[in-house]
C-alpha positions as CSV (number, residue, x, y, z in Angstrom):
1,X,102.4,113.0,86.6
2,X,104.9,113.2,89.2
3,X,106.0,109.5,91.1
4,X,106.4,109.5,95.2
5,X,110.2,108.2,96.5
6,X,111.5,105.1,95.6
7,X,111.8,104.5,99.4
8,X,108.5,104.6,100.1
9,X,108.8,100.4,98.9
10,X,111.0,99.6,101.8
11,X,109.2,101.6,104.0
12,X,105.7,100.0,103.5
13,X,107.8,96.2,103.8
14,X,109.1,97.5,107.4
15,X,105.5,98.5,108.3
16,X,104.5,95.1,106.9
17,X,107.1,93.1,108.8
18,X,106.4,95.1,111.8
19,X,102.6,93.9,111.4
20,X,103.6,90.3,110.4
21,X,105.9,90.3,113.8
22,X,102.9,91.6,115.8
23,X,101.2,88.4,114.8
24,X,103.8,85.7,114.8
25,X,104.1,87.2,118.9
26,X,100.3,86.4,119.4
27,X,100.7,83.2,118.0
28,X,103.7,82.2,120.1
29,X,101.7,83.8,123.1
30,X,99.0,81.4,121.9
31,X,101.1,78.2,121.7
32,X,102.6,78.6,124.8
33,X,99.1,79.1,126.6
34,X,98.1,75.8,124.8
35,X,100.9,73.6,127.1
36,X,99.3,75.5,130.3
37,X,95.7,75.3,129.7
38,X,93.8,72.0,128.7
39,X,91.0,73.5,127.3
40,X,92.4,75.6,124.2
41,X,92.9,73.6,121.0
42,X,96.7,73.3,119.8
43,X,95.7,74.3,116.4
44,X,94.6,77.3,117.5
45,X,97.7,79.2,117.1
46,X,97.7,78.3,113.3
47,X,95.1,81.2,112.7
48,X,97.4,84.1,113.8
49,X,100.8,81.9,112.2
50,X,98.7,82.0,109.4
51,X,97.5,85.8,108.8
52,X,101.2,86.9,109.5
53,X,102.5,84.8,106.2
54,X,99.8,85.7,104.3
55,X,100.6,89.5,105.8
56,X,104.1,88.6,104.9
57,X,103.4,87.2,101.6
58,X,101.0,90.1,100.3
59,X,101.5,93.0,102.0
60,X,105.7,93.3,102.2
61,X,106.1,91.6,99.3
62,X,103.4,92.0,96.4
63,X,101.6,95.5,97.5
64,X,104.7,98.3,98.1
65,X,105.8,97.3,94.7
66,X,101.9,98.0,92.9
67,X,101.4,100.9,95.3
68,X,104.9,102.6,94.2
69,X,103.9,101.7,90.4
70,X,100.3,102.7,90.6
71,X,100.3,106.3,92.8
72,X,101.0,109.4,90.9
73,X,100.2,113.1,91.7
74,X,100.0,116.4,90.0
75,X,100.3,120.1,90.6
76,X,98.8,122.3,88.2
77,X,98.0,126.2,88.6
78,X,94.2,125.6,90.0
79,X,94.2,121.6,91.2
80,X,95.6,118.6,92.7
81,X,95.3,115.7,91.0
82,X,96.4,111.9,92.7
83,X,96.0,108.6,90.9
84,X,95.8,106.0,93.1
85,X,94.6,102.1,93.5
86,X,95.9,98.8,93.0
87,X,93.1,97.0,92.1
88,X,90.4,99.5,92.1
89,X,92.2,103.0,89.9
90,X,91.2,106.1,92.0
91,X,91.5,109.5,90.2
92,X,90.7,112.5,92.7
93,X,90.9,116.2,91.3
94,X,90.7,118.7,94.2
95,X,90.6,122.5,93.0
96,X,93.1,124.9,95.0
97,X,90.7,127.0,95.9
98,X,89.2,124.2,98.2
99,X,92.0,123.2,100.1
100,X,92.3,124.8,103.9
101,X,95.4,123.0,105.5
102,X,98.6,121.5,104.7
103,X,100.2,119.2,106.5
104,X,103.6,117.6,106.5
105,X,103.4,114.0,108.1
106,X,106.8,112.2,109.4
107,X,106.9,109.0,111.9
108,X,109.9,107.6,113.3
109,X,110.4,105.4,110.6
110,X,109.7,107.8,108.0
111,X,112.3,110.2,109.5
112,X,115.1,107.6,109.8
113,X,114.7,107.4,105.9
114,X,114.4,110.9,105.5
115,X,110.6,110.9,104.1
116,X,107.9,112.9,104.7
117,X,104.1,113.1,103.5
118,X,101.7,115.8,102.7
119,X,98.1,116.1,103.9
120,X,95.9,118.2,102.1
121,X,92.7,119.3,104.0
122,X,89.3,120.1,102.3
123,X,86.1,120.8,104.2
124,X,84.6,117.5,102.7
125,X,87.8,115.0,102.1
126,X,91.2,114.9,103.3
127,X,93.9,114.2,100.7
128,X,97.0,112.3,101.6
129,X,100.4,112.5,99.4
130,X,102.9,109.6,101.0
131,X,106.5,109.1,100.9
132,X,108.5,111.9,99.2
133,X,111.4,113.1,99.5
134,X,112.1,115.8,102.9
135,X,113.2,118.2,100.2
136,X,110.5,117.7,97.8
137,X,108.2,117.3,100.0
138,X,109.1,121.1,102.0
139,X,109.3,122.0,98.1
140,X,106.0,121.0,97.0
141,X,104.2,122.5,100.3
142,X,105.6,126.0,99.8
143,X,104.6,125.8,96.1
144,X,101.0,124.2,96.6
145,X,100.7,127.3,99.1
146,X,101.8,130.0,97.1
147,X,100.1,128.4,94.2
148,X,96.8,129.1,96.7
149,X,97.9,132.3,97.3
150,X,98.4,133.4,94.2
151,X,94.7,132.4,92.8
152,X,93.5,134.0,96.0
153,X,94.7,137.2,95.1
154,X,93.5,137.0,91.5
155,X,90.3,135.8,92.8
156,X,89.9,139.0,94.9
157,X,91.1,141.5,92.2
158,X,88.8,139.6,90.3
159,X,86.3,140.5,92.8
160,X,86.7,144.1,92.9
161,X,86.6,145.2,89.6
């Protein structure tokens, strides 16, 4: 089983803080309404002060690091396999065969780091392989597609004789 990028850690603590800072703004926006308008608690802006520490606490600090050491992935010659799950283990197998699009994912923050992710389309399920490498990722894409390819074309000799 292969590992995801090392990376991937800091990138889901930037998405954290970046979701911790959206609600440490709403709180301020909160407290500041409080001195203007008599009729809102000043406690109030405790609840969103609140969920961005325990956003802060949880999800920059204690999740990346089980994510990273929990998610693996495997090629083989006819499937996909990803093991996923923090708390509850996922184990998906998806057979070659099934798979109808690939997709390379990058957001602004992924590309800064030089990451990518692959998205692997079924017509039930969609299959999502996060954080790797440009490189390996490009790698990995061309290989799951000839891999496709090539069972295709046995499939269909297969067929005619």
């Amino acid at each position: 089983m292969k590992r995801i990028s090392p990376k991937a850690i800091k990138l889901w603590r930037i998405r954290a803080l970046i979701n911790a800072g959206i609600w440490f703004v709403i709180a301020l926006a909160i407290g500041i309404a409080t001195f203007f308008f008599d009729f809102i608690p000043w406690w109030i802006f405790l609840i969103p002060v609140g969920l961005g520490l325990l956003v802060l606490l949880i999800s920059a600090w204690i999740t990346p690091k089980l994510k990273y050491k929990y998610f693996r992935y495997q090629v083989l010659e006819d499937e996909i396999r990803i093991h996923s799950g923090i708390w509850f283990k996922s184990e998906v197998s998806v057979p070659l065969f099934r798979v109808q699009n690939i997709d390379t994912t990058v957001g602004p923050i992924m590309k800064k780091m030089s990451l990518k992710g692959i998205s692997l389309q079924t017509s039930a399920e969609r299959l999502y392989i996060p954080e790797l490498e440009n490189q390996k990722a490009d790698e990995l894409r061309s290989d799951i597609r000839t891999l496709i390819n090539r069972n295709s074309q046995q499939k269909n000799a297969g067929n005619i004789l």
